[in-house]
C-alpha positions in Angstrom: 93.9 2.1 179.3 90.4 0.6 180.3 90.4 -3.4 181.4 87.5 -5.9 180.5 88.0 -8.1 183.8 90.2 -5.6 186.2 89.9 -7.8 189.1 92.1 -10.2 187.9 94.7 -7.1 188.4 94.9 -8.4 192.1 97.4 -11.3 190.7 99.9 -8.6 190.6 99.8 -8.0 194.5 101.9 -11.4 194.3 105.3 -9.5 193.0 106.2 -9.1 197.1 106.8 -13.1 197.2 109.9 -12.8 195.0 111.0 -9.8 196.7 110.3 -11.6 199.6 112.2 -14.7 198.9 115.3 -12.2 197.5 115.9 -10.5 200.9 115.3 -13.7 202.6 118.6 -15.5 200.9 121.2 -16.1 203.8 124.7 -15.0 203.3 127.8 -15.9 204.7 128.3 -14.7 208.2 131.9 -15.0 208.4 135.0 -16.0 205.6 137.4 -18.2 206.2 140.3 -19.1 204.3 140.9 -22.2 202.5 144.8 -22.8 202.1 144.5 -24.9 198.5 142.0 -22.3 196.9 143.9 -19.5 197.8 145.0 -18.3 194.2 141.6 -18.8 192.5 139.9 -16.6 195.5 140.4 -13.0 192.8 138.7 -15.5 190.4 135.5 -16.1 192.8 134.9 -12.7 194.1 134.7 -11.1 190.4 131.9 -14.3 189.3 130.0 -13.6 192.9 129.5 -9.4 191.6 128.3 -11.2 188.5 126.1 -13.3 190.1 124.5 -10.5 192.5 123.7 -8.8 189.3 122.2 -11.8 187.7 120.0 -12.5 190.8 118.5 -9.5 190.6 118.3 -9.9 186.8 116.1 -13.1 187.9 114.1 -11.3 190.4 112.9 -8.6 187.7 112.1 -10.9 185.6 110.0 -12.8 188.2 108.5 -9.7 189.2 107.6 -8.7 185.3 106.6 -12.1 184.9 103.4 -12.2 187.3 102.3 -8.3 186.7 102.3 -10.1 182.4 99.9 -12.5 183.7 98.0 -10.0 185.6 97.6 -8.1 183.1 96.7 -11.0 179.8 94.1 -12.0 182.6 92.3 -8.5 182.8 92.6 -7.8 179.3 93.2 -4.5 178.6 91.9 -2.3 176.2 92.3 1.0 174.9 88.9 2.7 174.2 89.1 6.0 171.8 87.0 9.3 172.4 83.8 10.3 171.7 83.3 12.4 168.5 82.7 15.7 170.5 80.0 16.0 167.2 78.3 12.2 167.6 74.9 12.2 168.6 72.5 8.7 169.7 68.7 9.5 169.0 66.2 7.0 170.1 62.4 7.3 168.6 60.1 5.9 171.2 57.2 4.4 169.2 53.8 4.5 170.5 51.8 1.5 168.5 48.8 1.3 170.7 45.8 1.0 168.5 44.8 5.0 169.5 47.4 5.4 166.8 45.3 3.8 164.0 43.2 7.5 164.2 42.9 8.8 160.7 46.1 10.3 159.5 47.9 10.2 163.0 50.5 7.2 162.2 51.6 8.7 158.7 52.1 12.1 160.2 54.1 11.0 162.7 56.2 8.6 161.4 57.1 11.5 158.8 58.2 13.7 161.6 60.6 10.5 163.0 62.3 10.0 159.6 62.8 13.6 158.9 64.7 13.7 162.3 67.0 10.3 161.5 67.8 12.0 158.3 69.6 14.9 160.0 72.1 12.3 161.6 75.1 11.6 159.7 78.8 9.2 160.1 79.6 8.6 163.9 75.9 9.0 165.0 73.5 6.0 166.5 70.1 5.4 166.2 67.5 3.1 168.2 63.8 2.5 167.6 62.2 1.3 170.8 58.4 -0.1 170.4 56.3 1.1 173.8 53.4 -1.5 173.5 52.6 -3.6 175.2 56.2 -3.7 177.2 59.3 -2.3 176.4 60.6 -3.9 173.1 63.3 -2.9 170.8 62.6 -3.2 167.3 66.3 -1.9 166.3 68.9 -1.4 169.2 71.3 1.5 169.3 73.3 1.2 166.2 75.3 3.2 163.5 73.6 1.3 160.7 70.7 4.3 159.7 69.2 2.5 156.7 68.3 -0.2 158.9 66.5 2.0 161.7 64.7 3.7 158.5 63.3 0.3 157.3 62.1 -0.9 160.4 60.1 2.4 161.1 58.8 2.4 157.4 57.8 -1.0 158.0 55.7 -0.3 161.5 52.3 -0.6 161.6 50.3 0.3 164.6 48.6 -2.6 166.6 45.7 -3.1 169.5 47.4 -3.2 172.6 47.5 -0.3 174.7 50.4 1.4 176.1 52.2 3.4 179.2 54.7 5.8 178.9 56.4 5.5 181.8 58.6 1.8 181.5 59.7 3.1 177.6 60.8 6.8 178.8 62.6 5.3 181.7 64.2 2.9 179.3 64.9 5.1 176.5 66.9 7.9 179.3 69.1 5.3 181.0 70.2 3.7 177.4 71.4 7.2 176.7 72.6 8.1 179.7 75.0 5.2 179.8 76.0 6.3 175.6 79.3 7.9 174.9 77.1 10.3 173.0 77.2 14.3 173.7 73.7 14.9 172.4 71.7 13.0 173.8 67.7 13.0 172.5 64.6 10.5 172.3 61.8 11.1 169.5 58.9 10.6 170.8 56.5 9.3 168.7 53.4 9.4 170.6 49.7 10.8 170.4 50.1 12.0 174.3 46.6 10.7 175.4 46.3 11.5 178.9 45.4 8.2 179.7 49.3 6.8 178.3 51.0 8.8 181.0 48.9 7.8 184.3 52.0 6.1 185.4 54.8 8.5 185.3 56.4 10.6 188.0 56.9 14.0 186.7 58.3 15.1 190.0 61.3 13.1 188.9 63.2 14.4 186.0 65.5 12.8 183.6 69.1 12.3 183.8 71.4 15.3 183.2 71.7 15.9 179.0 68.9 14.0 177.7 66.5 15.8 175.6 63.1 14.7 174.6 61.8 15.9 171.2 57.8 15.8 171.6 55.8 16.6 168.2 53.7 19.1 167.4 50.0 19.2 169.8 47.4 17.8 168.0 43.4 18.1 169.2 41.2 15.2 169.7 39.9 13.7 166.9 36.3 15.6 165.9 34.5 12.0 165.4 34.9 9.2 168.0 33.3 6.9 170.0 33.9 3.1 171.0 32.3 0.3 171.5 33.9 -0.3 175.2 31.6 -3.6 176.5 29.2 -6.5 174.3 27.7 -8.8 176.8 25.4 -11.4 175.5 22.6 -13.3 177.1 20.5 -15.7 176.4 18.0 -14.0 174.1 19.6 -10.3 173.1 22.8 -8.9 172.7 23.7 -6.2 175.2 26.0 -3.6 173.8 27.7 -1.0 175.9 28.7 2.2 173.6 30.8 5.5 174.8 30.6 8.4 173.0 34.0 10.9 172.9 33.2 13.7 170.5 31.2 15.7 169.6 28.8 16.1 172.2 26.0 14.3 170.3 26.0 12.2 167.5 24.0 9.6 165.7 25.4 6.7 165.0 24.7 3.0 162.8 24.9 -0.4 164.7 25.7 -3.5 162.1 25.0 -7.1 163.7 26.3 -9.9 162.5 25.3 -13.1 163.6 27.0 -16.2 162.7 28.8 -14.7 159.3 25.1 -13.3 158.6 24.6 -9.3 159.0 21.6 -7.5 159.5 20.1 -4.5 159.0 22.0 -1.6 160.6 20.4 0.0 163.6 20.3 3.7 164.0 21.6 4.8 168.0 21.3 8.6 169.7 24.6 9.0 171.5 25.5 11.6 174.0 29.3 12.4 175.3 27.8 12.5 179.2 26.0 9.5 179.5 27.5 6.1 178.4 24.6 4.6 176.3 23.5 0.5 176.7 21.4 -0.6 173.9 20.1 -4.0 174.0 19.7 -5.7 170.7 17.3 -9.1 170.4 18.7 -12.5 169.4 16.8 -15.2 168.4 17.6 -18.3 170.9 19.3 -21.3 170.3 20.4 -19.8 167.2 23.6 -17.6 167.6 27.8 -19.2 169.1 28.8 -15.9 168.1 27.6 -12.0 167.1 30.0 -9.4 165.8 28.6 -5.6 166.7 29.6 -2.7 164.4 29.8 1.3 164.6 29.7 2.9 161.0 33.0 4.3 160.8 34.4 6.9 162.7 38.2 8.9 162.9 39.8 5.6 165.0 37.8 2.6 163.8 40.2 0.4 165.8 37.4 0.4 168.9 34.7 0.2 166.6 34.2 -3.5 166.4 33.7 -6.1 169.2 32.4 -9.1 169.6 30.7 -11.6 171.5 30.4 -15.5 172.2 27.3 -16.8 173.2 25.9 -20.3 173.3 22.4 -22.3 172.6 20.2 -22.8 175.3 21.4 -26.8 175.2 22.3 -27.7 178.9 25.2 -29.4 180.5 23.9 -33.5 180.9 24.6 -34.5 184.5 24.2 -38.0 184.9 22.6 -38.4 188.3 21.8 -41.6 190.1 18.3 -41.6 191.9 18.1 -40.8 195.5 15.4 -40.9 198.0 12.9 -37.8 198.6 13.5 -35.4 199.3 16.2 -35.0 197.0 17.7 -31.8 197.3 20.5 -32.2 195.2 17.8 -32.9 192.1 16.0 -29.5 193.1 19.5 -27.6 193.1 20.2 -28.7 189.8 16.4 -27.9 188.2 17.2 -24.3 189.9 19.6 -23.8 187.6 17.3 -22.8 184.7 16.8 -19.5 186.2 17.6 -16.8 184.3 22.2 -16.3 183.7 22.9 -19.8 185.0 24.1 -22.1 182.8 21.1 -25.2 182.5 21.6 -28.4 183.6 20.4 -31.5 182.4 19.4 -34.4 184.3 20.4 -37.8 183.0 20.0 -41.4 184.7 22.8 -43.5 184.4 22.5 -45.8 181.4 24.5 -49.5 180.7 25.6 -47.4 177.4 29.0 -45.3 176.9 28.9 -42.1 178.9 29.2 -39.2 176.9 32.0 -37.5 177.7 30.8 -33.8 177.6 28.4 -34.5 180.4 29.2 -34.6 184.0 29.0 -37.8 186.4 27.9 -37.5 189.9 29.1 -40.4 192.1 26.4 -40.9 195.1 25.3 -43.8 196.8 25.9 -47.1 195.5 23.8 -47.3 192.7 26.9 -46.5 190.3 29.6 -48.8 192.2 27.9 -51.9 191.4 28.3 -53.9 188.0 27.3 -53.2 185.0 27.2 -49.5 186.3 30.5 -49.6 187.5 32.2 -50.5 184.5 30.6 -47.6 183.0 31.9 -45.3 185.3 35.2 -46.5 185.0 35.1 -46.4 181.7 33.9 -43.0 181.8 36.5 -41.7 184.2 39.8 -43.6 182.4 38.5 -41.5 179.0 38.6 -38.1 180.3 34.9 -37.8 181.7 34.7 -35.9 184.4 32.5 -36.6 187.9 31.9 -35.2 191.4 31.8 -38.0 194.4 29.7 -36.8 197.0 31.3 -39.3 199.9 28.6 -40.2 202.7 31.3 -43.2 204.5 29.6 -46.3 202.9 32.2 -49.2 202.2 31.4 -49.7 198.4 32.2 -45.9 198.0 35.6 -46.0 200.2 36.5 -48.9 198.3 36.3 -47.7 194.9 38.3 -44.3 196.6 41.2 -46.3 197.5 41.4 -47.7 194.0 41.9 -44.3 193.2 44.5 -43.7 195.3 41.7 -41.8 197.6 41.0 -42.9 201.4 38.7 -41.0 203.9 38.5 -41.1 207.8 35.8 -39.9 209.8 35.7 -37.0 212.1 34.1 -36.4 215.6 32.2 -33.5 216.3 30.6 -30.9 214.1 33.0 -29.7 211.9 32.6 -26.6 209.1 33.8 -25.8 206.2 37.1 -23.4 206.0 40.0 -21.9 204.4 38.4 -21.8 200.5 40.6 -21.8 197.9 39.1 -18.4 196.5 41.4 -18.3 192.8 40.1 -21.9 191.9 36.8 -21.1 189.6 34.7 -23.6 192.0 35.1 -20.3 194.6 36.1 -17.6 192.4 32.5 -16.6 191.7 31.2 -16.9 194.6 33.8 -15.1 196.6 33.2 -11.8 194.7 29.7 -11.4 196.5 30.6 -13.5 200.0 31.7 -16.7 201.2 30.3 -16.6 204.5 27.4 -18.8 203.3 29.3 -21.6 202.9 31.0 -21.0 206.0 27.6 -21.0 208.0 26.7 -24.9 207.5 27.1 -27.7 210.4 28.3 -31.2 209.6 27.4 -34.5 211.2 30.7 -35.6 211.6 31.8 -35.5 207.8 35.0 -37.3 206.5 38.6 -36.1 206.1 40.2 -36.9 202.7 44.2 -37.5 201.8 45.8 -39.2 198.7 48.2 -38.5 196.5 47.8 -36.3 193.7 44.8 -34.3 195.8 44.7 -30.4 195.3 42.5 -29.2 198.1 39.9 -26.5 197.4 38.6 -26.3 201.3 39.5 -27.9 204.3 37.3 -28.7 208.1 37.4 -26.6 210.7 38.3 -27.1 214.2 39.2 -30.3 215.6 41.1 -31.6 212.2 41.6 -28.3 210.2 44.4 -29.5 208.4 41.9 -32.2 206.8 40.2 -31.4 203.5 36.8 -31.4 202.7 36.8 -30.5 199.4 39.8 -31.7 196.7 40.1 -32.2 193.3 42.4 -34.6 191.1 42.4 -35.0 187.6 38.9 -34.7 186.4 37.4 -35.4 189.8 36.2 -33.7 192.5 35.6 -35.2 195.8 33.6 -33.8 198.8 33.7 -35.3 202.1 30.5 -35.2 203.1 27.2 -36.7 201.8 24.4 -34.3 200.2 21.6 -35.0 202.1 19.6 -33.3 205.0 20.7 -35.7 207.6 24.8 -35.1 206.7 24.5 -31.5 207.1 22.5 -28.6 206.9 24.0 -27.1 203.6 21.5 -28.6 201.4 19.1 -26.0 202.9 21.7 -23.1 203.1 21.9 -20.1 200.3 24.9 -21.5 199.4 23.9 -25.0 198.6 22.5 -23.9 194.7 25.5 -21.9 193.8 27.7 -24.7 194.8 26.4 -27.3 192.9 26.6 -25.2 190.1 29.7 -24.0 190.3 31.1 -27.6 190.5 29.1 -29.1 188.0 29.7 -26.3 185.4 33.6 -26.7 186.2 33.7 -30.0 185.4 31.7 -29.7 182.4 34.2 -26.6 181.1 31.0 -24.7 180.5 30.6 -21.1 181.4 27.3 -19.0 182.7 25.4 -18.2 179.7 25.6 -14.3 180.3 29.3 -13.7 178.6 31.1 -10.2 178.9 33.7 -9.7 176.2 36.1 -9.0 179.5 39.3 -10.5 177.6 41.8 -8.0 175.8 44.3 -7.5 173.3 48.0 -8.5 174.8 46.9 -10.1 178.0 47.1 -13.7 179.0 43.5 -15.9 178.1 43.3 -18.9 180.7 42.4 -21.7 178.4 41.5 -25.5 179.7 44.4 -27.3 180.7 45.0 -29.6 178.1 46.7 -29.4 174.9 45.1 -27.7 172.1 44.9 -25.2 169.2 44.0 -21.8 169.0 42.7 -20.3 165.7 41.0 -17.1 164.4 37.6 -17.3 163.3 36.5 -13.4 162.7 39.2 -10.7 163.2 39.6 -7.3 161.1 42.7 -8.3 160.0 44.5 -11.5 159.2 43.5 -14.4 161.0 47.0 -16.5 160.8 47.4 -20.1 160.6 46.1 -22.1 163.7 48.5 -22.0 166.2 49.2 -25.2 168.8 48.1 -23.8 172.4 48.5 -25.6 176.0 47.4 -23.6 178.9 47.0 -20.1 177.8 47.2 -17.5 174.4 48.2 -14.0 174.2 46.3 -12.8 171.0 47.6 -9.8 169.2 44.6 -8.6 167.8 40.6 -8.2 168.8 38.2 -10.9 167.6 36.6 -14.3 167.8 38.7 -17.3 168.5 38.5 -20.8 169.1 40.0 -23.0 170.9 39.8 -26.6 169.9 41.4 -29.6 172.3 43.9 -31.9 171.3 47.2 -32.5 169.0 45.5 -35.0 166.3 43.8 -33.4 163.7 43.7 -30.0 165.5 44.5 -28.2 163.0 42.3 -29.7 160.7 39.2 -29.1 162.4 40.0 -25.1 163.5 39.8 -24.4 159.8 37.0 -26.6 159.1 33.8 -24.4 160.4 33.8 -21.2 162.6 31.3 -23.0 164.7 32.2 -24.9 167.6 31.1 -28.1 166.3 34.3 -30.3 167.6 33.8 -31.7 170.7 35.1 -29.5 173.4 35.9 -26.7 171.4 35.2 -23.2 172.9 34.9 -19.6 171.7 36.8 -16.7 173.0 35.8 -13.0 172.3 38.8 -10.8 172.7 38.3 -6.9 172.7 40.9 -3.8 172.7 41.5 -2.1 176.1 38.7 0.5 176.2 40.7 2.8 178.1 42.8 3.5 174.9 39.6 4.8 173.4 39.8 8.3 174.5 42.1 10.1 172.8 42.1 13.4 174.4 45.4 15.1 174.6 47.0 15.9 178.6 46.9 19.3 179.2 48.7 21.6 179.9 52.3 19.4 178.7 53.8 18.2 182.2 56.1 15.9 180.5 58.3 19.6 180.4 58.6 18.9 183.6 61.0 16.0 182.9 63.8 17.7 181.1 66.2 18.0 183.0 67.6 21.8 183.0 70.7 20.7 184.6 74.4 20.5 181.6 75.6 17.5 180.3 78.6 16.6 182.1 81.9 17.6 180.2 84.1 14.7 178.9 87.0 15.1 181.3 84.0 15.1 183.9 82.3 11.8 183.4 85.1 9.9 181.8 84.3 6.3 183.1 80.9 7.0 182.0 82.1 8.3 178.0 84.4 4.7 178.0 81.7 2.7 178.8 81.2 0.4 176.4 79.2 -3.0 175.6 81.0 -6.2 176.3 80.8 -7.2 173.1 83.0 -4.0 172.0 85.4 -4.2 174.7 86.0 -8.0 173.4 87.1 -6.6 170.0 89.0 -4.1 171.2 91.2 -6.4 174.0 93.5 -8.0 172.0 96.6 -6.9 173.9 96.3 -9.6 175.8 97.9 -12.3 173.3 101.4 -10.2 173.4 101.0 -10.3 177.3 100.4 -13.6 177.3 103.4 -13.9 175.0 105.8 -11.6 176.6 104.7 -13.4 180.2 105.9 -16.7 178.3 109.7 -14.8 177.3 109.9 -13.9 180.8 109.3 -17.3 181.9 112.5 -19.0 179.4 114.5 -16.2 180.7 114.0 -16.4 184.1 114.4 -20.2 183.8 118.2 -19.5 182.2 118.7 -16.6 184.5 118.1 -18.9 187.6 119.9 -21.5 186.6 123.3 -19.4 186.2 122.6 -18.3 189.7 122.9 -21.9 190.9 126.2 -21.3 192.7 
């Protein structure tokens, strides 16, 4: 007898209160006689031996009464045997895209069915997908035909795989089986790249078996394109060759939906190859590159977004010479920066793809001021360089924003290195920015303000830099006399980094860095996601806010806002909508090499050690799913109902006691 909730056996412990209570009863100490009832005295003794034997009636009955209750509350069941013939098989699929190598998925998939057709009544069956987690397609079941029909209906995808979370998985589900053979399939290509993350000094548990499939060699043809990183004139494709040791291969471009001619490359195993292939400026958002066809043409294709050479607008109000904030902005035409345009501010709409700097007064005044308002209350985006005049502190509070000055010559500290303003720069160093010396400078607070650097010593609790909503607000002026930063190294990148921020706009050097199954950081607004150039199908648009996990390599485009969203994704692959962006998503290019590990470890993990016989390990043969033990505790009802007879008997039983 097995119980569902056995704690609730502990009600039974409450059988001694009864007793208790029965022993406790006081009796007469002493008999005396009562001349009147002295003939019926024969009469009382016989009814007090039938009442003694009725008390105790009542005190069984009591006693039976709780251990019922006990018992309907922990739900017993009665769990039957394994069949000491029943067998659970789980096939561990691996659908990383290595699997798409000519012939490999059709092979292996025939060696899993023939090993589910060898099962027969009593037997279970799982099929667990390994990529990109964990996932089961079919859980443990009798039902064959179903197990079958999923696995005929797998196709490999892009992600990539490890072994270890699905063989961990996979043991533990059979160890905690009723099953006495035990085995997972694995259905896997064994690259030695798949099982960088298991411990083969750990075997698995006692009786499970792992059924590997026959070795296979490296494919004789294969090579992948692993990087495409585009610049402002030419396409730079990274290519690495796996086998054979040389090999000649075609490179299609396609630029924009139009291919070229294809491009013959020398490739050699040792030596990754970079081959740099021209573009014509201003005239390519996106290229597709292309081997010619090799044993796994999953890594054959990548692509690339790139952009025309038309700059982010700034709209910049005049300032006296020397005006380094003007010179920090025409630096940005060098060579991988993203250009900046320079526009005065107009009594005209804003557009709102450009960028509004707020400095001096020039802006805060009608009719500019309306403009800027205007600007900000549709979405535009600015940077306010505050220098402590009153027309600028004004206009701050009305955005919720106030600013006090500071005493001494505070620095700037404490960065917040994962916000993209930093991010950039703090892969080379951030000490430049550390370096400059304030004249004072202004400490900023206000609801809704996320801080993105704070002062130094004697208010370092104060920010300097903050951000909120589309806004970005410095403490501190930009010119030579508020600090010494506008003639630091770090004054250019800075500017940069905040003006290209604010105007969503990325460097114009892109590297296809994003891949299959991982998280893509989109802008945080509402928006959708579509395909425009994968090598399967692209899907219906799908509505996005925040981030996208795509499933598949290719280009994508991410177009802001609910209305019409849809609309415009399937409208033109070209991000013509306002705000739209392009995303090129790749396959992990460490699933490219598809060399076998030598020398099989994974024998390592079987476990040498015997099953446990039944009578050994009988918890763990009972041990079912909840769900199961449910069906299975129905004794509980008659408990309930016997425990409801003992309660009318004991009821009648007590109250004949009475005397």
């Amino acid at each position: 007898m097995h119980w569902l909730h056995p704690q609730f056996l502990a009600i039974g412990l409450l059988i001694g209160l009864p007793i208790l209570l029965h022993f406790l009863r006081k009796k007469p100490r002493e008999m005396r006689p009562f001349p009147t009832l002295r003939f019926v005295l024969p009469s009382v003794l016989e009814h007090r031996r039938q009442h003694r034997i009725l008390r105790w009636l009542v005190l069984a009955a009591r006693c039976a009464l709780i251990l019922a209750f006990a018992a309907a509350f922990a739900r017993p069941f009665k769990a039957s045997p394994p069949d000491p013939f029943a067998r659970a098989v789980i096939i561990a699929v691996d659908n990383s895209f290595s699997m798409q190598t000519k012939g490999r998925w059709e092979e292996l998939r025939k060696w899993a069915e023939q090993t589910i057709g060898t099962l027969g009544p009593g037997d279970r069956a799982g099929l667990l997908l390994m990529g990109p987690t964990p996932t089961w397609a079919v859980p443990l079941s009798e039902n064959m035909s179903e197990v079958l029909a999923a696995l005929r209906n797998l196709q490999p995808g892009y992600e990539s795989v490890r072994y270890g979370p699905s063989l961990t998985l996979a043991a533990e589900t059979l160890a905690h089986t009723s099953a006495l053979v035990k085995t997972v399939v694995w259905m896997g290509d064994e690259q030695a790249g798949s099982w960088r993350d298991v411990d083969f000094s750990k075997p698995l548990p006692p009786g499970i078996n792992v059924m590997f499939p026959p070795a296979r060699p490296a494919p004789a043809r294969q090579a992948a394109i692993t990087r495409v990183i585009s610049h402002p004139a030419s396409i730079e494709v990274q290519i690495r060759l796996f086998s054979p040791a040389r090999d000649r291969r075609q490179i299609t471009l396609t630029v924009n939906g139009k291919t070229s001619a294809p491009v013959s490359v020398d490739l050699d195993a040792k030596t990754p190859a970079s081959i740099s292939l021209p573009l014509e400026p201003g005239m390519a958002d996106w290229v597709r590159v292309a081997l010619d066809a090799d044993d796994c043409p999953a890594d054959d294709i990548a692509w690339a977004a790139t952009r025309s050479e038309s700059a982010l607008s700034v709209i910049l109000p005049s300032a006296p010479e020397p005006d380094f904030l003007s010179k920090a902005i025409a630096a940005t035409e060098q060579k991988g920066l993203q250009a900046l345009k320079i526009q005065a501010p107009a009594d005209a709409p804003w557009p709102l793809d450009a960028v509004a700097v707020v400095r001096g007064n020039e802006v805060l005044r009608p009719p500019l001021l309306n403009r800027l308002n205007a600007f900000l209350n549709a979405g535009g985006a600015a940077w306010v360089a505050f220098d402590g005049s009153l027309e600028q502190l004004a206009w701050l509070k009305t955005r919720g924003i106030t600013a006090s000055p500071l005493h001494g010559k505070p620095h700037l500290s404490r960065f917040d290195i994962d916000h993209p303003v930093f991010s950039a720069l703090a892969e080379s160093s951030l000490m430049p920015l550390l370096e400059p010396e304030f004249s004072g400078g202004y400490g900023l607070s206000g609801e809704g303000l996320s801080p993105l650097a704070h002062w130094s010593e004697p208010a370092k609790s104060t920010l300097s830099i903050a951000e909120t909503g589309h806004m970005i607000v410095s403490g501190f002026g930009l010119s030579r006399t508020a600090s010494s930063l506008p003639i630091s190294s770090a004054f250019v990148p800075l500017v940069h980094q905040i003006l290209t921020y604010l105007g969503q706009a990325e460097t114009s050097t892109h590297d296809s860095h994003l891949v299959v199954g991982h998280s893509v950081e989109l802008p945080p607004q509402p928006g959708t996601w579509a395909a425009v150039d994968t090598p399967g199908l692209p899907g219906e648009p799908t509505e996005v806010n925040g981030a996208v996990v795509p499933q598949q390599p290719g280009l994508y485009r991410f177009t802001p806002g609910s209305a019409n969203a849809k609309a415009n994704a399937k409208a033109t692959p070209q991000p013509s909508v306002a705000g739209a962006r392009l995303y090129a998503v790749s396959v992990a290019d460490e699933e490219s090499d598809l060399t076998p590990m030598k020398d099989a470890p994974w024998l390592k993990l079987q476990n040498r050690d015997p099953a446990p016989p039944p009578e050994a390990s009988q918890s763990a043969q009972f041990r079912e799913t909840e769900g199961n033990a449910r069906k299975n505790a129905n004794a509980w009802w008659w408990l309930a109902f016997a425990a409801l007879v003992l309660l009318v008997a004991e009821t009648a039983l007590s109250n004949r006691t009475a005397l």
